[in-house]
C-alpha positions, 0 to 999 in steps of 0.5 A: 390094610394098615396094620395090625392094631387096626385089624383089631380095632375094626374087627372089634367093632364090626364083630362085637359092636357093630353098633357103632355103625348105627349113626352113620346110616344116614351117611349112607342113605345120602352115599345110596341116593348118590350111587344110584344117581351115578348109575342104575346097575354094574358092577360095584365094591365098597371097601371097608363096609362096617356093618354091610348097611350100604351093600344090603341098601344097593344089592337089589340094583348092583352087582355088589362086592364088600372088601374088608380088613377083618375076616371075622366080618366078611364071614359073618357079613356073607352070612346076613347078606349071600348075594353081595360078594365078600372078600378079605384084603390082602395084606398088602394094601393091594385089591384082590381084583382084576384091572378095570373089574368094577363100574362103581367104587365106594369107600366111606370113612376109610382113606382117613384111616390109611398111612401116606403109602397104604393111600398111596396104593389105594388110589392107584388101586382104585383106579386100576380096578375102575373100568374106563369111565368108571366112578369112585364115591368116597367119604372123609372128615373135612379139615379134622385136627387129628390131635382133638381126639388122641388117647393115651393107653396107660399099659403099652404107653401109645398115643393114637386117634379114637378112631385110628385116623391118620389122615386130615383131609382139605381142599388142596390135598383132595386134589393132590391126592386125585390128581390123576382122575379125569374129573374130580367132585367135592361137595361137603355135608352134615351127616347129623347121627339118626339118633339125635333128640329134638335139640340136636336136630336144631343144632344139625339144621343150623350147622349145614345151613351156616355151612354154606356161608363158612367152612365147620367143623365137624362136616364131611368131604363126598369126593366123587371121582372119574377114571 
């Protein structure tokens, strides 16, 4: 969806470190329990499924489809999970979809990954694939300076983001981007990795306790959309 070096990033690990999706499914346990809230059956996709653990999570209430960048991972995604429909994104940010197809959309930790046109596309292709009254959940670092985590690769010279981000995300520019949905939700959280020892779940439990008061660093924007 947003060129080649990213196919390869994420092919890399969602084939050979899948892994690196571990911490995020608590994440996804809280993205489950908000779904569910949403709508208890219909038809719902997530793009950009990592690891597939929200779709395996889902599958039993929802009619499930994962869409992905990275064709290596949707065949091996179908294999674990045969009753959730896979499909490869189209190379032109486009959804391989009919118009008004899905009750539920889902992209979580995607959009920050996409340049000004791809996000663009993707919500107006969110909206397009939505039927009316439908619902999009979707996830992203809340007020992240993209400069914190920039690399430098000695052999081609390139600086980039550790995880390919491209967007960083506030208040105002959730509801610029949304401003064509009927009704737009923004809750922020604190989605401490499933493996912290006993001093890091101190630490998680002060953060999103003061984060009620002040915004943090390090907090997750849940936007939840209607068509």
């Amino acid at each position: 969806m947003s060129g080649n070096l990213d196919v390869q990033l994420w092919a890399h690990y969602q084939t050979e470190n899948a892994g690196a999706f571990v911490p995020g499914h608590p994440r996804q346990d809280v993205l489950a329990e908000k779904v569910i809230a949403l709508s208890r059956g219909g038809k719902l996709l997530e793009i950009g499924f990592g690891d597939g653990y929200l779709l395996a999570k889902l599958a039993s209430i929802f009619e499930c489809y994962g869409c992905d960048i990275s064709a290596e991972n949707v065949r091996q995604m179908q294999e674990r999970f045969p009753t959730v429909k896979f499909e490869v994104s189209r190379t032109d940010g486009r959804l391989p979809f009919a118009d008004g197809f899905f009750d539920l959309f889902v992209a979580s930790e995607v959009l920050e990954h996409l340049p000004n046109d791809e996000l663009k596309i993707m919500t107006e292709e969110i909206r397009r694939v939505l039927k009316p009254g439908g619902r999009a959940i979707v996830t992203f670092p809340a007020r992240e300076r993209l400069a914190d985590l920039d690399c430098f690769c000695p052999n081609c010279g390139h600086t980039f983001h550790r995880w390919g981000h491209k967007q960083s995300w506030d208040d105002q520019k959730i509801e610029r981007i949304f401003s064509k949905f009927a009704d737009l939700r923004v809750e922020e959280h604190n989605f401490p990795p499933a493996n912290l020892n006993a001093f890091g779940k101190i630490e998680a439990y002060l953060r999103r306790t003061l984060a009620k008061f002040v915004p943090m660093s390090g907090m997750t924007y849940v936007v939840v959309l209607s068509k």
